[in-house]
N, C-alpha and C positions, 0 to 999 in steps of 0.2 A: 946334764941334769939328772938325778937321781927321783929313784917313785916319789911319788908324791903320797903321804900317810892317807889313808881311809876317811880320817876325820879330818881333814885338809879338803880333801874331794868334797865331804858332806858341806861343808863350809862354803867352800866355791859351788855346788852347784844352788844351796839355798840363797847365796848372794844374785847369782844370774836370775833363778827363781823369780827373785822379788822385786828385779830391776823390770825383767820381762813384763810382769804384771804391771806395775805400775806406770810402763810408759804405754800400755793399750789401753789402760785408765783414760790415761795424758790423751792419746789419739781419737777415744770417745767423747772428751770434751772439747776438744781442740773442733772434730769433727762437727757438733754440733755446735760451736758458736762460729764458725766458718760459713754453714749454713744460713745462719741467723743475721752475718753480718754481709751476705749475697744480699740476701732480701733489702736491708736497707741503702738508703745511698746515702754516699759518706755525708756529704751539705746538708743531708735531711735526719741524723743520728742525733734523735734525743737524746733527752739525760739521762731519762731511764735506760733507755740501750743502752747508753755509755756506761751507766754505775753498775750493770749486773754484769758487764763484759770487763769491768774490774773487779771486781768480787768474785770471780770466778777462775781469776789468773792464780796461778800457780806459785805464790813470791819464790821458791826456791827451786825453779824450774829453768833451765835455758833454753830462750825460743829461737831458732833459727828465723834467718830473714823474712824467709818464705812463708814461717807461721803467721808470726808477724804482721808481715802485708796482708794473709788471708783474713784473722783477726780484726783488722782494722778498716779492711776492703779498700786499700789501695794498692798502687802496683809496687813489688820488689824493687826496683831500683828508686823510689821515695824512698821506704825504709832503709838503705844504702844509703842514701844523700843524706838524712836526716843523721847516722850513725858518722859517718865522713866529715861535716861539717858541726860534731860536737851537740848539738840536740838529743841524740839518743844516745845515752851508755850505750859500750857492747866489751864484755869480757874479754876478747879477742878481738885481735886487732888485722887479722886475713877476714877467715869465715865468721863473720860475725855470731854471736852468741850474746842476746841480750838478755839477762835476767829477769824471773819476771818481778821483782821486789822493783828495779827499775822502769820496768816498759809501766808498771803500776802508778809509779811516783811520775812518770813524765806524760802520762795519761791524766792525772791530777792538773797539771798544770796549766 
């Protein structure tokens, strides 16, 4: 592999830049409705809780299982079962990755 141009480097580190930023965005919200959905239990989750904790997902976002399940306040391996037996899209068919335009649309349903 040969240098890499100056403005090649400016390019990659403004990409990394902005990916950085935006996924500690991601983890401040992630964070707080993680919180928000502790407090509630799943059997007792209004519609209000439910509509703001759609409006707040990310449609162009990939959540991992774990978010997921935090998300929604049940355990990882539901969010697995649910992705396995065709209920949830998942991009990926090892580690799952479910979109959030999707986890949106089957949170609708």
């Amino acid at each position: 592999m040969g240098k890499r141009k100056p403005k090649e480097i400016d390019v990659l580190k403004n990409y990394f830049t902005q990916n950085e930023k935006r996924m500690r965005e991601m983890e401040v919200i992630i964070e707080g409705l993680s919180e928000r959905v502790e407090q509630m239990e799943v059997t007792g989750m209004n519609r209000v809780g439910a509509t703001d904790l759609i409006e707040l997902l990310d449609e162009l976002k990939t959540y991992s299982v774990r978010e997921v399940s935090n998300l929604l306040g049940v355990q990882v391996e539901t969010v697995r079962r649910w992705v396995r037996n065709g209920q949830l899209p998942s991009l990926t068919k090892n580690h799952y990755q479910i979109l959030g335009s999707d986890l949106k649309r089957w949170l609708v349903k």
